[in-house]
TIGU-407141 format. One record per residue: x, y, z of N, C-alpha, C in turn. Coordinates in pm, whole numbers, plus 50000, padded with zeros to 5 digits. Layout:
residues N
XYZXYZXYZ ...
This chain:
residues 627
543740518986139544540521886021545720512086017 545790505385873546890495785883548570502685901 549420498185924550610503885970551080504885824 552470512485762552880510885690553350493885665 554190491085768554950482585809554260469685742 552570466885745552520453285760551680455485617 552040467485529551430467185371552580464385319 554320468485351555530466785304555610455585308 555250448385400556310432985398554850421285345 553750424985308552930418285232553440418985085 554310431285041554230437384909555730432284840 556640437584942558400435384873558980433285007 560160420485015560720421885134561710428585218 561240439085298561920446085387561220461185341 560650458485304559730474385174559810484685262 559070478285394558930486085493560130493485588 561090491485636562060494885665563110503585547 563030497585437563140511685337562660520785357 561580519285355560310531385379560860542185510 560990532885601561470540285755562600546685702 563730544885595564990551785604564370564485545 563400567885478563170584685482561950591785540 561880581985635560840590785749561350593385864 562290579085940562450578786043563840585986063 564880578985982566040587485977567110597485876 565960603485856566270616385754567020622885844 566900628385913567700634086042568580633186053 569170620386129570430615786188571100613286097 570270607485936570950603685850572050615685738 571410627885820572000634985721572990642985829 573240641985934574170640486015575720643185985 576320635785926577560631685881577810643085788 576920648985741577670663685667577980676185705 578070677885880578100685385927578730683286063 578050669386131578150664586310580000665386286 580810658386243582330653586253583070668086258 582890676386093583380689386105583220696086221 581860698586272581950704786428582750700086526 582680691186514583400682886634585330684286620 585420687286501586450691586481587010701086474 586300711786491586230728186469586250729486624 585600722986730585300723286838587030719786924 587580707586900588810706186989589600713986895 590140717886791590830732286756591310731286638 590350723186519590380729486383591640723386330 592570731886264593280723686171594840723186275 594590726286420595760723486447595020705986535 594120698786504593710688486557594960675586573 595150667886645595960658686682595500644586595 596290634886588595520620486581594980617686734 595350618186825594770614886915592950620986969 593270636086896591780641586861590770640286776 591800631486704590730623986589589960617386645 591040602986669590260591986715589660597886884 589710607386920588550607887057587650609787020 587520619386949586650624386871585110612586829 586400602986753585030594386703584610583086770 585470583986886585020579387018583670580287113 583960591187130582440599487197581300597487095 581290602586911580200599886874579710587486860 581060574186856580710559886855579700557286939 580100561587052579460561887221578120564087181 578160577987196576910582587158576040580587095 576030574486968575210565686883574670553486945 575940546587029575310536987090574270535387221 574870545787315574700546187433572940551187419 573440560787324572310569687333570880567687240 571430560387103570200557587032570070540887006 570440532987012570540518387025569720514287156 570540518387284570310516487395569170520687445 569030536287451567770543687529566680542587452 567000543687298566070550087174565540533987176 566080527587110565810515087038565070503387132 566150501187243565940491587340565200491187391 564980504387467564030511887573562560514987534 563240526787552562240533487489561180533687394 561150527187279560200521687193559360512687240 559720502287359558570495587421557590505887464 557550519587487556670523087572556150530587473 554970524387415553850529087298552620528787336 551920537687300550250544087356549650537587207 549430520387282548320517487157549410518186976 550690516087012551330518286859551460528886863 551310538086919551860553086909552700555187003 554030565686918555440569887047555210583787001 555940591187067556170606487075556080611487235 556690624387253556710625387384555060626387461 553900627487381552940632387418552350622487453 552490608287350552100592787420552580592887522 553640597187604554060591187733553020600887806 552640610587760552020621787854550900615787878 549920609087720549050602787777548960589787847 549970584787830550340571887895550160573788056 550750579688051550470584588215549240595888289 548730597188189547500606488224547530621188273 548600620488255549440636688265548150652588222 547730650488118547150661388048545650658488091 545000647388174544020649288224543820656888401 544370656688495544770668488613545860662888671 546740673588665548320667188753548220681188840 548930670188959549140679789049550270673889110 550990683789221552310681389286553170672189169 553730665389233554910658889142554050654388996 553510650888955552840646888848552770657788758 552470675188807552500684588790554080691588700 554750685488750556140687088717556430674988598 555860665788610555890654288522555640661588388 554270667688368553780677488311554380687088235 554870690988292555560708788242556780699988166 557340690588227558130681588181558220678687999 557200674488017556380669487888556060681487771 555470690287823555300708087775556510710387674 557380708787820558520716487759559220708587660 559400698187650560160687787545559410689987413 557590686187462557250691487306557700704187258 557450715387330557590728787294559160728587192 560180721687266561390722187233561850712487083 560720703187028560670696486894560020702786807 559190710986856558600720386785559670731986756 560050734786824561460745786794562800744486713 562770730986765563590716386673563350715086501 562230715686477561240715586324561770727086295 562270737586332562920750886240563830750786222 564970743586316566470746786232566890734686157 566060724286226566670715586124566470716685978 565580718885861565540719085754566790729385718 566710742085849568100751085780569340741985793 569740740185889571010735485912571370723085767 570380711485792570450697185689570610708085527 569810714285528570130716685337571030731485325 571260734485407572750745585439573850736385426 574140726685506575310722185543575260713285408 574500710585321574250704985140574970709385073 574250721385074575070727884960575930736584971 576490733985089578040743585142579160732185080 578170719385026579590712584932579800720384823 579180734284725579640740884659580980744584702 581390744684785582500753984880583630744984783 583520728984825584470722384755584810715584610 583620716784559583060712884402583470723884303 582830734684361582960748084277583090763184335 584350765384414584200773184516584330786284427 584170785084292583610798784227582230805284269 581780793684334580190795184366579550795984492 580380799184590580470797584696579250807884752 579250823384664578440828884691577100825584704 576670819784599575190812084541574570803984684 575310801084764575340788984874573680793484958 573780804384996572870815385028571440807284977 571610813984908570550816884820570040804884755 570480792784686570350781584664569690772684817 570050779184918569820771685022567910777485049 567910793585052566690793285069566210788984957 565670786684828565740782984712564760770184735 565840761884769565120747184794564480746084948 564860757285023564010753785139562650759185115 562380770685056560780774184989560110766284919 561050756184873560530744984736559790735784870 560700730384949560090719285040559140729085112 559010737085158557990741285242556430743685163 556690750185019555500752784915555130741584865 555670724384880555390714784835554300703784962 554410714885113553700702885173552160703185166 551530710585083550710710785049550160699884970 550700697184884550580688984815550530675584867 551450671384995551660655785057552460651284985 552760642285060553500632084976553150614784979 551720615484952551790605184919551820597684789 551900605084670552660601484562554160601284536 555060610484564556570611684597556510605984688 556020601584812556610595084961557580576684903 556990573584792557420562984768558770563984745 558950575684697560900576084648561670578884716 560970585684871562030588084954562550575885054 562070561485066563160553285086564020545785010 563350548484873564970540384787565720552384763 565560563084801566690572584765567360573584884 567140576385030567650573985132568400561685147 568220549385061568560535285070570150540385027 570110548184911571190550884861571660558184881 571280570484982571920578585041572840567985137 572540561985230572980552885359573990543485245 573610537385143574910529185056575900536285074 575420552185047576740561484983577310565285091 577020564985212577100568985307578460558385379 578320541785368578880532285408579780529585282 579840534185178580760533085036581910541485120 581650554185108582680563285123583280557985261 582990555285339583430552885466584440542485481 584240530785397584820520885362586230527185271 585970536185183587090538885099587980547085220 587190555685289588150564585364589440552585475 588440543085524589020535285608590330530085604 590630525285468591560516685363592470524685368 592000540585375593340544685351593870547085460 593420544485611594240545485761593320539285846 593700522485830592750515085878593010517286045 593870524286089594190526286232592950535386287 592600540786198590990547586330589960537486341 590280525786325589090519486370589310515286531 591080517086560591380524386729590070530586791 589390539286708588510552086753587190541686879 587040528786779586260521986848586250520187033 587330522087087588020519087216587110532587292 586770529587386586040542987474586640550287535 588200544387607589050551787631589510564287557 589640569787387590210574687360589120585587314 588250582987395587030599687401587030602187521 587610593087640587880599287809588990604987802 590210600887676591580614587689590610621787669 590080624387529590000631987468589530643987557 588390642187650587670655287756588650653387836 589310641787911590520647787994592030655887921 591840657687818593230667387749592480677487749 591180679587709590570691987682589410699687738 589950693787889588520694987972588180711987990 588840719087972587920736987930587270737387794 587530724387688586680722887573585810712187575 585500710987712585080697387695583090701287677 582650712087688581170716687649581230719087537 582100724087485582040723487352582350712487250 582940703787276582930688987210582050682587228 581290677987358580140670287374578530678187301 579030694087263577830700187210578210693787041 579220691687013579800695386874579290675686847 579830666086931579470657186922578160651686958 577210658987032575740654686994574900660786894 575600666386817574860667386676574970654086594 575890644886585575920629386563574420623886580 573850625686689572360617186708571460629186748 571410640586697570100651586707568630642986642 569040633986536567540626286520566750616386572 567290613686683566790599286770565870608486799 565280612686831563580612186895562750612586842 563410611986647562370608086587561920589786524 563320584586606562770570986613561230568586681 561120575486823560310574486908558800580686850 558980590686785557900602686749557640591186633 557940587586505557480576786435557510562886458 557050559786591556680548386590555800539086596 554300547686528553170546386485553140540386353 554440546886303554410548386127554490531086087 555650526986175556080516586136556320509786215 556200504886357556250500486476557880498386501 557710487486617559470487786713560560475686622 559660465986517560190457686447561170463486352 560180470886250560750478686198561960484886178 561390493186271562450506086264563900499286364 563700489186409564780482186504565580478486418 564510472786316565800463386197566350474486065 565880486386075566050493685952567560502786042 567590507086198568700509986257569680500486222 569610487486324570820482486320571300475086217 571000474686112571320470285966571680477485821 571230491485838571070501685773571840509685804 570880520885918571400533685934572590534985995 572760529686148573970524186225574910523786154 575580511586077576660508786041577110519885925 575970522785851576560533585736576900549085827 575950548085936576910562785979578000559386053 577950549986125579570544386211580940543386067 580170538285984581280543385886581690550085825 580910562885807581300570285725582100580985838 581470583785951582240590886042583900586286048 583730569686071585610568086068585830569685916 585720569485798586170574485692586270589185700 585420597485754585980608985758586870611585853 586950602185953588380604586028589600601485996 589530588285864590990584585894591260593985748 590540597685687590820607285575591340626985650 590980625785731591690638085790593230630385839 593160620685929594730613585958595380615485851 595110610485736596090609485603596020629785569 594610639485520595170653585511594400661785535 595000664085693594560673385770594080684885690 593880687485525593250697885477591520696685423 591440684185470590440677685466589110684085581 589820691685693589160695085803588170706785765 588460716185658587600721985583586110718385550 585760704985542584700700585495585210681885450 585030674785576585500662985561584720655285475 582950655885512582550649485380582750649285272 582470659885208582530663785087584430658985033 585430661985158586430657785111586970641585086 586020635985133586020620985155586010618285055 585370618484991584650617184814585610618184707 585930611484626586460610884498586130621384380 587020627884333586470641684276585170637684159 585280627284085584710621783995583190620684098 583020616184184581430617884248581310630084300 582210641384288581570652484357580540658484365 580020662384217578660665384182577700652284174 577600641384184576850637684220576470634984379 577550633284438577280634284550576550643684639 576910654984601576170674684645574480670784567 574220666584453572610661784427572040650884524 572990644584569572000633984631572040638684774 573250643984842572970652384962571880660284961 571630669984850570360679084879569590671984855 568990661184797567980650684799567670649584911 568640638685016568570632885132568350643685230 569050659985185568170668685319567040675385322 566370673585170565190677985143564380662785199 564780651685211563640644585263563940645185411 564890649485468564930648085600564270660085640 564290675485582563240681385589561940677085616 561510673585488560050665585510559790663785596 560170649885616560270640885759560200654585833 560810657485850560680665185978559610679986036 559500686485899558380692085905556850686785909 556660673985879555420668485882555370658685989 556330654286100556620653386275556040665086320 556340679986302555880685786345554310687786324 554300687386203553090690886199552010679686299 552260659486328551790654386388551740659886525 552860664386599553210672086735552230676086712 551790691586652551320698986667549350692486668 549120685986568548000682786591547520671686736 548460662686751548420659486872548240669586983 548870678087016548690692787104547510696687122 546670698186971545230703786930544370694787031 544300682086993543330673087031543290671287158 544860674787252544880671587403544280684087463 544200693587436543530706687462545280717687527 546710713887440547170723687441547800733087325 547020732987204547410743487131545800744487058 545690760887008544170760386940544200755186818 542890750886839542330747086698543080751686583 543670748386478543700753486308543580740386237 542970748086119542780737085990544200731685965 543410716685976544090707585968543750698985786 544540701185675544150691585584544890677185609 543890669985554544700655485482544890650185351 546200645485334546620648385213546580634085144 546180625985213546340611185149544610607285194 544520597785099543180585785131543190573385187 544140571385208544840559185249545590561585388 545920571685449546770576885593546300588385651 545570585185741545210595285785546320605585931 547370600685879548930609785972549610617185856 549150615085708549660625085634548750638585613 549220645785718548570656785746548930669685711 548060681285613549280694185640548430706285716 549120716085790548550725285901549410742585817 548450745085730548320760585662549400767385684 548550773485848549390781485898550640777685958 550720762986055552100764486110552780761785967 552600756785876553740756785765553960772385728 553130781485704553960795285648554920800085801 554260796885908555160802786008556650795786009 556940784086011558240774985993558670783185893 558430781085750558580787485616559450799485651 558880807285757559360820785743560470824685843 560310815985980560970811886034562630805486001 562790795585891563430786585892564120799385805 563810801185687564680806585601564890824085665 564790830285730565150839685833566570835185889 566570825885922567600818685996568890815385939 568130808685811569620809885692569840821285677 569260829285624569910842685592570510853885710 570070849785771570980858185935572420850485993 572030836885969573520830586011574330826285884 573830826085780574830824985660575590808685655 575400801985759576380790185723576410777585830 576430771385748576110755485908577160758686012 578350764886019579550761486119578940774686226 578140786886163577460796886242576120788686264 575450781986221574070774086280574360767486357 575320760786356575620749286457575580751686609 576060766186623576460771386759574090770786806 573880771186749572190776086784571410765886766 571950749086707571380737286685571820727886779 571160719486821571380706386919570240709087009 570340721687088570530729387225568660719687262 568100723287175566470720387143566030705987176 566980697387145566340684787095566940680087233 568520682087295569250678687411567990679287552 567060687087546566360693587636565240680587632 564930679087479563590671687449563960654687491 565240648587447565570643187512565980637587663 566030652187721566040649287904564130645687900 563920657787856562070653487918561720637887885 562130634287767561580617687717562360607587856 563540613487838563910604987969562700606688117 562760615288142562010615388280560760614688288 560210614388177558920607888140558420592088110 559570587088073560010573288026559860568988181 560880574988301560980564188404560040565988494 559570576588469557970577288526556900566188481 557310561588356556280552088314556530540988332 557670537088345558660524388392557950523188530 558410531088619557720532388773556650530688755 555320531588648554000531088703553510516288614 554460512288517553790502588447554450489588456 555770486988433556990475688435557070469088563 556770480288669557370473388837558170468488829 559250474588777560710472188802560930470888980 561710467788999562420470389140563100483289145 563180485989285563730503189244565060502889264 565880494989281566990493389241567510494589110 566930488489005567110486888898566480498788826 565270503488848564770514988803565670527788879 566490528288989567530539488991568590540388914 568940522988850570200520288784569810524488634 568350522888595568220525288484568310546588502 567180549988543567570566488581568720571988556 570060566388629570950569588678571580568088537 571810556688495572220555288341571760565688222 570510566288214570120576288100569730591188160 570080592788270570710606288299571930614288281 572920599588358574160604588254574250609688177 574050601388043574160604887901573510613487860 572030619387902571650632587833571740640887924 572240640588077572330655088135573540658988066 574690653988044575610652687985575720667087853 574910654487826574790665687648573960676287674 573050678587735571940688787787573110704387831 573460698387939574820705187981575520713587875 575990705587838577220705387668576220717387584 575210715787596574390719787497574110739487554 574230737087636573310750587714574860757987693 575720756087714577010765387670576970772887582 576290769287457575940775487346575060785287381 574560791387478573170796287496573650814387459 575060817587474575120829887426575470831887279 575900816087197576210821187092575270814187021 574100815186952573090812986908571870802186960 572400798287060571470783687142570470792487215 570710806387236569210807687261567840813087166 568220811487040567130803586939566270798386922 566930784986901565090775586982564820777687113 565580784887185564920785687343564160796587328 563970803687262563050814287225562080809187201 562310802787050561230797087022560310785887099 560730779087165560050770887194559680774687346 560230787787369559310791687489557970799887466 558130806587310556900812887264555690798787268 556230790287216555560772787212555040775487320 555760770687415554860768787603554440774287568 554700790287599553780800687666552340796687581 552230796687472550870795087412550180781487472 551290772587452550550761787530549660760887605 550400769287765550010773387923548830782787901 548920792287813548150801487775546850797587750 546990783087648545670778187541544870766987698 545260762287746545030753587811544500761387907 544840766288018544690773388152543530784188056 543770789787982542160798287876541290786087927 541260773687846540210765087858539660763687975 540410760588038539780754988199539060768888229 539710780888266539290791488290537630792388210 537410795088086536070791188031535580780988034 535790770388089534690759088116533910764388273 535400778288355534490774088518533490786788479 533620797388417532870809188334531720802888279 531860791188176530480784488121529340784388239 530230776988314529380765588421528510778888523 528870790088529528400800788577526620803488567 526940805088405525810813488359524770795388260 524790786888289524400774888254523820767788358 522820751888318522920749188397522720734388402 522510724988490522940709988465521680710688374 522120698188275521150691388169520070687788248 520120679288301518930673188402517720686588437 518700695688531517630704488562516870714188421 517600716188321517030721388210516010712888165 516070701688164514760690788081513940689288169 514170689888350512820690288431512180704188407 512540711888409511860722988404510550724388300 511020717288211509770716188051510230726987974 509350723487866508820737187787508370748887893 508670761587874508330774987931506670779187847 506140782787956504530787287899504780796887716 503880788687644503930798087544505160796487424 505590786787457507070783687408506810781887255 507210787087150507450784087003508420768487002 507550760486935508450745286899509270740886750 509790744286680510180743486592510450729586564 509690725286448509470711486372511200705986324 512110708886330512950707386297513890699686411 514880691686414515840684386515516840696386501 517510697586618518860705486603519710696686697 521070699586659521980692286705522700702686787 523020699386911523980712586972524930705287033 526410710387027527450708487087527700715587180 528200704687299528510711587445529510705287483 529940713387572531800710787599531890697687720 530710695187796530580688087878528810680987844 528720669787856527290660687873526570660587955 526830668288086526110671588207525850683088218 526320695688126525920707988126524680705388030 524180721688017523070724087921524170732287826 523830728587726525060740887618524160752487613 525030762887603524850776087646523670780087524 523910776887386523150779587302521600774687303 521740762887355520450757987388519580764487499 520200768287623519460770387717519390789187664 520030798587576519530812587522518540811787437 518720801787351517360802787240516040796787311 516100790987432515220793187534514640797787593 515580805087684514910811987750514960830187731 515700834887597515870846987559515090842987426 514870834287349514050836387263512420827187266 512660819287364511100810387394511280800687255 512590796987257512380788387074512710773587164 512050761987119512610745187134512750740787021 512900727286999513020721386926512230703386922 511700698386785510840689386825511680679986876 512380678986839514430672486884515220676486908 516050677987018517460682787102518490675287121 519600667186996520290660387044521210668187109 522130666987199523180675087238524230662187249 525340670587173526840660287160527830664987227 528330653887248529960659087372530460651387254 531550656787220532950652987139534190652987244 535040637587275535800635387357536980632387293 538030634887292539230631087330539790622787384 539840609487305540830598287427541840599887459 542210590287568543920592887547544800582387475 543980573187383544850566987302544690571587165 545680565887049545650573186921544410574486854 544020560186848542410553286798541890550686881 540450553786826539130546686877538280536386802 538000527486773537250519186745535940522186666 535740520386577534000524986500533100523186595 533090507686633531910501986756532380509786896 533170515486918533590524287072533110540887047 533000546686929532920558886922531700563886973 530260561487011529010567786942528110559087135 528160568887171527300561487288526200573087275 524870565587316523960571587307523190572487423 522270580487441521130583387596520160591387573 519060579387547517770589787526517120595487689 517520608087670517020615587819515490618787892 514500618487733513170621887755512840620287565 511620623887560511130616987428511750628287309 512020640787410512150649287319514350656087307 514740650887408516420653887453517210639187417 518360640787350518750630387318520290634387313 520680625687394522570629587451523180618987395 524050625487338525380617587252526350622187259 527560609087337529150614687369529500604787183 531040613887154531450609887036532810607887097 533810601187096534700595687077535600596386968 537100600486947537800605086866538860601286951 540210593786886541560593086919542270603886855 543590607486939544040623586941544570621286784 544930611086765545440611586571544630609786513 542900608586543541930602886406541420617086343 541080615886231540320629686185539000625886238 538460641686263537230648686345536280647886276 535550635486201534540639286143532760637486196 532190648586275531140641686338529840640886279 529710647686158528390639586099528250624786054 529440623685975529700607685950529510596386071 530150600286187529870593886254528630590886400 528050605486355526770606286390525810602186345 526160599986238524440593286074523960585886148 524800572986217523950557486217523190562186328 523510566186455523920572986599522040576486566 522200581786490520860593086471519730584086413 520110578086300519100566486210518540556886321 519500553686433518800541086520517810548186606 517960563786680517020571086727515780576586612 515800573286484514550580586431514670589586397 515730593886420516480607486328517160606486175 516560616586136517010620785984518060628786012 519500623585958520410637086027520840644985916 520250642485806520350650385700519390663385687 518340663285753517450672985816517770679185929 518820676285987518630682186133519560695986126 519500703686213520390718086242521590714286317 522700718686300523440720086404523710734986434 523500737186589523540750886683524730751386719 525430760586714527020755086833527020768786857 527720771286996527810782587044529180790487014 529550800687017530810806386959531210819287064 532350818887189532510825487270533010836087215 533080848787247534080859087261534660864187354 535730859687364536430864487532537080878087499 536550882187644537150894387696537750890787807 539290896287762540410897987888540190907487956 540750900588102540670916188160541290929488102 541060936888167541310953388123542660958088212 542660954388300543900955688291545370945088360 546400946488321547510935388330548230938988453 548030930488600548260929388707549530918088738 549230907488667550140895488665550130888888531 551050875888588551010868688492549990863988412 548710860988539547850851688481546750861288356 546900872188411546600883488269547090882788178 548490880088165549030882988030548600866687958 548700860888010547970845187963546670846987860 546130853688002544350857687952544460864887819 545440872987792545620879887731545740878287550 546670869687583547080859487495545890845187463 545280840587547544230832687501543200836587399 542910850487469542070859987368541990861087244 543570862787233544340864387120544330849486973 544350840487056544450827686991543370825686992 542270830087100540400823487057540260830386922 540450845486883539580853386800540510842686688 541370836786655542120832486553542230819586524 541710811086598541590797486623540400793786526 540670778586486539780774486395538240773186443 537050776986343535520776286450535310760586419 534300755486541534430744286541533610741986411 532700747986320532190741686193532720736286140 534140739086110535020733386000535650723386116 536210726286203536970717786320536590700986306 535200701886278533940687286299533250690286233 533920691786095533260691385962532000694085958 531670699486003529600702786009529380708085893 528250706785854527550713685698527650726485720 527760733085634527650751385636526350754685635 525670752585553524280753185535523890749385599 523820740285683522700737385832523180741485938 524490748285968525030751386099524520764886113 524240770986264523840780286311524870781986392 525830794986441526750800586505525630810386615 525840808586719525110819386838526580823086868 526840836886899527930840286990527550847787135 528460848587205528050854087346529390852287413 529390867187460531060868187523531070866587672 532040857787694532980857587794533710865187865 534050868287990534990874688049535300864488138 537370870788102538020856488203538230867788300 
């Protein structure tokens, strides 16, 4: 699949990096209407100092740099699975999700948990970004202050009832509108500046080390208040399929960068000049004459950072599917042209219901805030320690330099990780909820699997020995090919060897298919389709699928079949369909797992639709399991 990147810069120059400003940093970009106020609410509100100013925009200077330039940009983006980033490329990068054990094992859970925690990440952000929008009513028209509510779920039902649809007709408008979000963003910043060009002081690093040394019993709460500034860097990493490391390198440091470095010191030196400004600095930044336009193009820019961000998740999540840790669900695609514009049914009504729950229980970004960061701070340690795991196995750095690197980007996110977990009694344990319900299903869906592959292997038996054996005396042959799917190419699939030997039925043709999972994004047309004729009448075919390609296996079975003499438009497909039974009763943990797998098999997508199989020629056998 061609990249965005190299259709943009065939088409208009820089097209592409537009493009990235409302995929990649919808997020961070919408930042500035909320990150500064906290941070200011955090060292003590309207009795704040100049010297708390400029620390203030010290630390987030830092932080922008240290943290998304440096780790995000520099780093980190080299380490791509085949053009694909996200935390799960590093997982497969390192082979993590095929058997870890001891330290590798921990590498693992590592990885688990960071996804689990972006996935948890995908719910508050749409609240928080289009809450903290239209809480500029507060200053535009604070007759209306009430409406704030309600306007907020409003448009968050609008973006959630719209991903159905895709966006690949609207996707085009969300980087020239983001273009002009980031103008408006570096406009205002510039005006604020002029009027107390002295916070550009703020630049100095020293005056964010007063700042935690004056206020070091506030100092978890400033570094929480100030890593909301860069809560969207990991979706540099997570889209860097979309548009590769060129890209999105040049759409940061030319773009996004400087318009948020400026607008943050405009909202600082505009509190220097009136401290009544601390109320809502963005919105106070602004010239009354753009007020209302400004509050439209904010909810613009957080309805696409929504997007963006609900349809990350939704990639997470299908990535998960394909590695074997979350079940199966229908997956649509919403474009003809991209096959990553994807939408997933159900996790969208669950977010949906999720997200706007959230507005309406906390009522307001300065109460969200305490329950936002906490998620992504976490997901960020895992990318780190997954990152230098891959450094160690691929770069051969020296380990000097690979401790200096460690040691460096530990700092900075144990740091904020830290900062972050303080919050954990006043709404930060939120996404830790959530995204431990995440694992648990994870651990649950996965450890199910393995558990029923060693259950299969029980009552089955190797391919080989099933085709020596022959036909059984008396055997009914049915003129027809059937196709059967089996979880392994060396087993006999379970369906095949019952309509055998419980019904005496064959077939004049037995292909049996293994459908695999690589561990890179893509697979190749000429790499997908290996074939093995076993005997005149058994015919074994592994299929090949990268964890981002869509699952389609008749299509790519046709030729597969035409070069064997097969009509695959005639043929059956058999697939077997488990029903697990949990144990009966709950002793430990590994029960309540079982328990829960159960739970997600009876609900999980069947593989007919999974690998598009015909309805009309597919045959479902079921036969239950006990884990």
């Amino acid at each position: 699949m061609a990249k965005v990147a190299s259709v943009g810069s065939r088409s208009v120059p820089f097209a592409a990096e537009i493009a990235a400003l409302g995929v990649v940093f919808g997020d961070i970009g919408t930042s500035p209407l909320y990150a500064f106020k906290q941070g200011l609410l955090a060292v003590g509100g309207p009795a704040v100092t100049d010297a708390d100013v400029l620390g203030l925009l010290s630390l987030i200077t830092w932080a922008i740099i240290l943290s998304i330039t440096i780790k995000y940009v520099s780093l980190v983006l080299r380490a791509d699975n085949d053009g694909e980033g996200g935390i799960l490329a590093l997982v497969t990068l390192l082979d993590l999700h095929r058997s870890a054990s001891g330290r590798r094992l921990w590498l693992l859970v590592a990885g688990l948990v960071g996804a689990a925690m972006l996935i948890g990440d995908g719910v508050l952000t749409p609240a928080i970004s289009v809450l903290s929008a239209i809480e500029g009513l507060e200053v535009i028209a604070p007759a209306l202050d009430h409406w704030i509510v309600a306007v907020t779920v409003l448009v968050i039902l609008l973006v959630f009832f719209s991903q159905r649809a895709g966006t690949d007709r609207i996707g085009a408008l969300y980087g020239p509108v983001m273009l002009v979000w980031f103008a408006s963003l570096g406009a205002l910043g510039v005006y604020g500046i002029v009027q107390a060009p002295q916070v550009l002081w703020a630049f100095d690093p020293r005056h964010g080390l007063m700042l935690i040394a004056d206020h070091a019993w506030l100092a978890g709460a400033v570094l929480g208040a100030t890593f909301l500034a860069i809560t969207g860097g990991e979706a540099l990493y997570a889209d860097l399929g979309h548009f590769g490391r060129p890209v999105i390198t040049r759409a940061w440091l030319f773009v996004a960068m400087p318009a948020l470095l400026l607008n943050y010191y405009g909202q600082g030196a505009n509190v220097l000049v009136n401290r009544e400004a601390i109320r809502n600095p963005f919105y106070d930044l602004s010239p009354d004459t753009f007020d209302l336009p400004l509050l439209i193009l904010a909810a613009a820019a957080t309805v696409i950072a929504s997007q963006a961000i609900i349809t990350g998740v939704f990639s997470l999540a299908k990535q998960a599917i394909e590695l074997g840790y979350l079940p199966p669900m229908r997956i649509g695609y919403t474009s003809e042209h991209n096959d990553q514009h994807i939408y997933i049914g159900r996790l969208n009504w669950i977010m949906m219901l999720a997200c706007t729950a959230i507005v309406v229980s906390f009522g307001s970004s300065d109460r969200l805030a305490s329950a936002y960061g906490i998620a992504v701070a976490m997901a960020m340690v895992a990318t780190t320690i997954l990152f230098v795991a891959y450094v160690r196995r691929s770069w051969n750095w020296p380990l000097p330099a690979l401790i200096g690197l460690a040691g460096g980007l530990a700092v900075v996110d144990v740091s904020f990780a830290a900062a972050n977990l303080t919050k954990l009694h006043d709404g930060g344990w939120l996404p830790v909820a959530i995204a431990s319900i995440v694992l648990v299903i994870m651990v649950s869906w996965r450890r199910g699997l393995e558990g029923l592959g060693i259950q299969q292997r029980r009552f089955t038996e190797p391919l080989d020995d099933f085709i020596t054996r022959g036909k059984p005396p008396a055997c009914a042959v049915s003129p027809r090919t059937a196709i059967f799917l089996s979880r392994g190419s060396a087993v006999t699939p379970v369906a095949l060897g019952r309509l055998s030997d419980l019904l005496n039925i064959q077939f004049s043709k037995a292909v049996i298919v293994s459908v695999w999972i690589a561990s890179r994004p893509r697979v190749a047309v000429d790499e997908r389709v290996r074939v093995t004729a076993l005997d005149p009448v058994h015919v074994r075919v592994d299929v090949r699928f990268g964890y981002m390609q869509q699952i389609d296996v008749p299509s790519v079975l046709g030729p597969a079949l035409y070069a064997q003499g097969i009509d695959p438009d005639e043929a059956v497909y058999v697939i077997g369909h488990e029903r697990i039974i949990p144990p009966e009763d709950i002793r430990g943990v590994r029960d309540v797992l079982a328990h829960v797998f159960a739970f997600l098999a009876r609900n999980a997508e069947r593989s007919v639709d999974r690998f598009g199989l015909p309805r009309p020629r597919t045959i479902e056998i079921g036969y239950p399991v006990r884990l």
